[in-house]
C-alpha positions in Angstrom: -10.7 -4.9 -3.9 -9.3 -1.6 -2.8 -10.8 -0.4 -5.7 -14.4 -1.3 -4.9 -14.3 0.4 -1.6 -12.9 3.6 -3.0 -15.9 3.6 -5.2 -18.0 2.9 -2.3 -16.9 5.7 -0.5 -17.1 7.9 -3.0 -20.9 6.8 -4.1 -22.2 7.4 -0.4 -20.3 11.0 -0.4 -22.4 11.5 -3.6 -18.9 11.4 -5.8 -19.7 9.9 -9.7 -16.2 11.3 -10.4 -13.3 11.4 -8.7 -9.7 11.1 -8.4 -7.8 9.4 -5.2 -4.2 10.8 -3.8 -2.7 8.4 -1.4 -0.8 10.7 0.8 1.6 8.8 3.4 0.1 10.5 7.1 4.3 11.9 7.5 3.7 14.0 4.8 0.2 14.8 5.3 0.8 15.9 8.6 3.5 18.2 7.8 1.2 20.5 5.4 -0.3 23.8 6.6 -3.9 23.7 7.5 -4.6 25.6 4.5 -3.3 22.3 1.8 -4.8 19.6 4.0 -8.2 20.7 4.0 -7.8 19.4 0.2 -7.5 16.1 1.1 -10.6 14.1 2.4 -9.5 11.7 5.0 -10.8 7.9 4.8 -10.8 6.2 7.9 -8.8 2.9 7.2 -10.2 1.1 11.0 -13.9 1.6 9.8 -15.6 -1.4 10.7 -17.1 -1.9 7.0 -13.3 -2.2 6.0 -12.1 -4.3 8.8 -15.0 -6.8 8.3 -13.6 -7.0 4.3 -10.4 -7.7 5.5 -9.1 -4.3 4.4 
């Protein structure tokens, strides 16, 4: 399941491959600017993951 909406995400950001790094907000929020504009953040209360029971 979690799958599937990864791979949904990643098809409407016009991703065909990709890799995913779960990084725990703690430790995402102690990097410098410079290392979290690597990450692209997923927001996990978007209504289309609520609804799936995400």
């Amino acid at each position: 399941m979690l799958w599937d909406i990864f791979c949904e995400q990643a098809r409407e950001m016009g991703l065909e491959n990709f890799n995913i790094l779960i990084v725990q907000e703690f430790v995402y929020n102690s990097l410098s600017n410079s290392y979290r504009d690597m990450f692209t953040e997923i927001d996990l209360t978007d209504k289309r993951r609520v609804e799936r029971d995400f």
